[in-house]
C-alpha positions as CSV (number, residue, x, y, z in Angstrom):
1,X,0.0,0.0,0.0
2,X,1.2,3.4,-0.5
3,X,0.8,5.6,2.5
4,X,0.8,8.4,0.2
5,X,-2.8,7.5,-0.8
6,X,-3.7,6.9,2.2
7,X,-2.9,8.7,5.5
8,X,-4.2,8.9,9.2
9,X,-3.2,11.6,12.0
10,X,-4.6,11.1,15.0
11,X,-3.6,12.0,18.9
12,X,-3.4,9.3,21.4
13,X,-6.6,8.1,23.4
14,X,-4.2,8.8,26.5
15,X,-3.4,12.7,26.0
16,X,-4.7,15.6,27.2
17,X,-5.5,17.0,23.7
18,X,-8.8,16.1,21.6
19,X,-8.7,13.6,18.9
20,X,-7.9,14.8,15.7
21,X,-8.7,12.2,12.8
22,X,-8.0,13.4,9.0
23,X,-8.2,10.7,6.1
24,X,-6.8,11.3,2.8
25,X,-8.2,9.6,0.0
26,X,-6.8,8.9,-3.7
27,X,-8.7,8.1,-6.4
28,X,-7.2,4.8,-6.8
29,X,-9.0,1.6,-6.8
30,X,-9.0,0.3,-3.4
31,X,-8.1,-3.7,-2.9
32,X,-11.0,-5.3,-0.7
33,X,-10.0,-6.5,2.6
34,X,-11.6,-9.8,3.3
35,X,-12.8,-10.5,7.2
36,X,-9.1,-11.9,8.2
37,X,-7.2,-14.0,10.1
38,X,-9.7,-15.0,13.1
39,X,-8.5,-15.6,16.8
40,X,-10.2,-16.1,19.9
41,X,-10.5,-14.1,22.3
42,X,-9.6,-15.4,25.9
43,X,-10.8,-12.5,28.2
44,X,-14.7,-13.4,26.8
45,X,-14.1,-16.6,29.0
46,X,-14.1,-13.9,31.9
47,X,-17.2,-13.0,30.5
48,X,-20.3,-14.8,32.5
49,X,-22.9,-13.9,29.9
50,X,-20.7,-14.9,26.7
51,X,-20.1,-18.8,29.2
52,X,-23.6,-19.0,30.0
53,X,-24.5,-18.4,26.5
54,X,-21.8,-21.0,25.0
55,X,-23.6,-23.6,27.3
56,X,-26.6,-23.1,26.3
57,X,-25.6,-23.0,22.7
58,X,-23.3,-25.9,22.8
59,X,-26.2,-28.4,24.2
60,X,-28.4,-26.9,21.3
61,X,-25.6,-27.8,18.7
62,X,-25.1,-30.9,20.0
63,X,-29.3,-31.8,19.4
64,X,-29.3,-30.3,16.4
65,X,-27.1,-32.6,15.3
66,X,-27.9,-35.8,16.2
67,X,-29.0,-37.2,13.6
68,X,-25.5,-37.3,11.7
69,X,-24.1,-41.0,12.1
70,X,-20.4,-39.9,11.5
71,X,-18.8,-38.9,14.1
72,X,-16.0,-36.8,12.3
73,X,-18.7,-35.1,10.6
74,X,-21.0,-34.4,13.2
75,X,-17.5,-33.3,15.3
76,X,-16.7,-30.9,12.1
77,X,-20.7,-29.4,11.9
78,X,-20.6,-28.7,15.5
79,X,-16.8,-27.2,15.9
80,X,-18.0,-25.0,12.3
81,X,-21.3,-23.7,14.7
82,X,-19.4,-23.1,17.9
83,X,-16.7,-20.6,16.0
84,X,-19.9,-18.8,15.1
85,X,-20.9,-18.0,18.8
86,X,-17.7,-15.7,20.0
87,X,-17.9,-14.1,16.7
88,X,-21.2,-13.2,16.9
89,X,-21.0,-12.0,20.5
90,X,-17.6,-10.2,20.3
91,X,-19.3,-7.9,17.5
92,X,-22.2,-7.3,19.3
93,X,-20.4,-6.1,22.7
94,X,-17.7,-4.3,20.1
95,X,-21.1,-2.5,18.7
96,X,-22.5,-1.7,22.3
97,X,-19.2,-0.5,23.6
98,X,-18.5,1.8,20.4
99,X,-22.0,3.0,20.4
100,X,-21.7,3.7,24.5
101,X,-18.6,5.6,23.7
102,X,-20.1,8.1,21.3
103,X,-23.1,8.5,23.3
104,X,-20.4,9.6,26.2
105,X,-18.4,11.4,24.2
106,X,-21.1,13.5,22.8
107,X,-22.8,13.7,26.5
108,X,-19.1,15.0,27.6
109,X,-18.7,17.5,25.0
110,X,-22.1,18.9,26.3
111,X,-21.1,19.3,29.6
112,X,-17.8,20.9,29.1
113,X,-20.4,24.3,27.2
114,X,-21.8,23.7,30.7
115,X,-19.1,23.8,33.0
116,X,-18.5,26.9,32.5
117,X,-21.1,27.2,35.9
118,X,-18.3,26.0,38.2
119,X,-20.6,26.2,41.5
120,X,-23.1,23.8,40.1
121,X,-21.3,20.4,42.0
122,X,-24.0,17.7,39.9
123,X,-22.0,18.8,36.5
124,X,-19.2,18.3,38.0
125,X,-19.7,15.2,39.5
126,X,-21.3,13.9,35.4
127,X,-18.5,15.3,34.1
128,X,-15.9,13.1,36.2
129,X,-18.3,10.2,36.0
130,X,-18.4,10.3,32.0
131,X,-14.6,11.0,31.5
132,X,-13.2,7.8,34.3
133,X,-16.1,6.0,32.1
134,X,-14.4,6.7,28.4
135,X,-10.9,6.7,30.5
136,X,-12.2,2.8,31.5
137,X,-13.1,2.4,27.5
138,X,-9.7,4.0,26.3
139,X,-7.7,1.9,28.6
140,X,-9.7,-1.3,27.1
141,X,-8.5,-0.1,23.8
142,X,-5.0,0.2,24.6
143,X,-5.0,-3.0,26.3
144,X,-6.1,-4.7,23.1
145,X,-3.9,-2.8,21.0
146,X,-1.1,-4.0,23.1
147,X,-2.2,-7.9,22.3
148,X,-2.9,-7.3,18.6
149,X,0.5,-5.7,18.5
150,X,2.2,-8.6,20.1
151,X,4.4,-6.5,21.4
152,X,6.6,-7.8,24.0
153,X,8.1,-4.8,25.7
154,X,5.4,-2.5,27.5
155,X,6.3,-0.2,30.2
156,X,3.6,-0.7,32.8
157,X,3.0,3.5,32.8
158,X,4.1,3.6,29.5
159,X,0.3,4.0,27.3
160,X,2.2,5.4,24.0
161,X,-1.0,3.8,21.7
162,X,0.1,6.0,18.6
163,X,3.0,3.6,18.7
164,X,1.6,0.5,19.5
165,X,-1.8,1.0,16.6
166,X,1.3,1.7,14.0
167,X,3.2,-1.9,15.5
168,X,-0.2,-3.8,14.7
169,X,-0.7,-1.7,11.6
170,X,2.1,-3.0,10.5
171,X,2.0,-6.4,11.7
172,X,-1.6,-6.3,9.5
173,X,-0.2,-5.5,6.1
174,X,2.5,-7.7,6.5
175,X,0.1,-10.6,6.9
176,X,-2.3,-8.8,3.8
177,X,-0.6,-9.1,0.2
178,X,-1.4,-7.0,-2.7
179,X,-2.5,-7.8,-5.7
């Protein structure tokens, strides 16, 4: 890919400055990007919902397909529906998440016109609810970054994101040929 055509700027999640996001776009024909290599991802078995939900859908799977006589490919039917389940879930909770960020961030950006009233103590307690809230949703970002990167030096105070979003950047078109 040529970074000419395409190019990002954007401050880290863990600044004190605003994000700034501006996307240059050429008039080139852009290569599809199929869904991916898939992984699982472990911290959904902390996850009691996503567990009792596997349980459930693993008994269903399993009398769904009783009928099939071969073991192999009554193993292979049920392995092909039980990838389906953290897939399906881990976009769902990716949607909820994203879509609870924007509501905070835009709830955020109203309270900071309003804080200009620095007696009234209920804005200011929203306003420090709503930013440890996107702080908690930032720091869940970075953390993933950090695994996607697979980077093995972190800094335990160190939260340079920039960096580690270019590391799995470029870890991603590595993996991605062009035609």
């Amino acid at each position: 890919m040529n970074l000419a055509n395409k190019c990002t700027i954007a401050f880290g999640p863990e600044t004190d400055h605003s994000a700034i996001f501006v996307h240059f776009k050429s008039a080139e024909l852009k290569q599809k990007k199929g869904p991916g290599f898939w992984k699982f991802n472990q911290s959904l078995l902390n996850d009691e919902n996503y567990v009792s939900l596997f349980r459930l859908e693993l008994e269903n799977f399993k009398q769904k397909y009783t009928d099939v006589e071969d073991l192999n490919q009554r193993w292979d039917l049920i392995k092909m529906e039980i990838r389906g389940v953290p897939v399906k879930y881990s976009k769902n909770k990716s949607r909820e998440r994203k879509s609870t960020e924007t509501i905070l961030q835009n709830i955020s950006d109203l309270f900071k016109r309003a804080e200009a009233e620095p007696n009234n103590k209920h804005i200011i307690c929203e306003i420090q609810s709503i930013r440890l809230r996107l702080k908690r949703i930032m720091q869940y970002k970075t953390k993933g970054a950090i695994l996607r990167s697979k980077v093995r030096w972190y800094e335990d105070g160190e939260r340079n994101t920039r960096f580690l979003c270019n590391v799995e950047k470029r870890n991603y078109e590595k993996r991605h040929l062009e035609n």
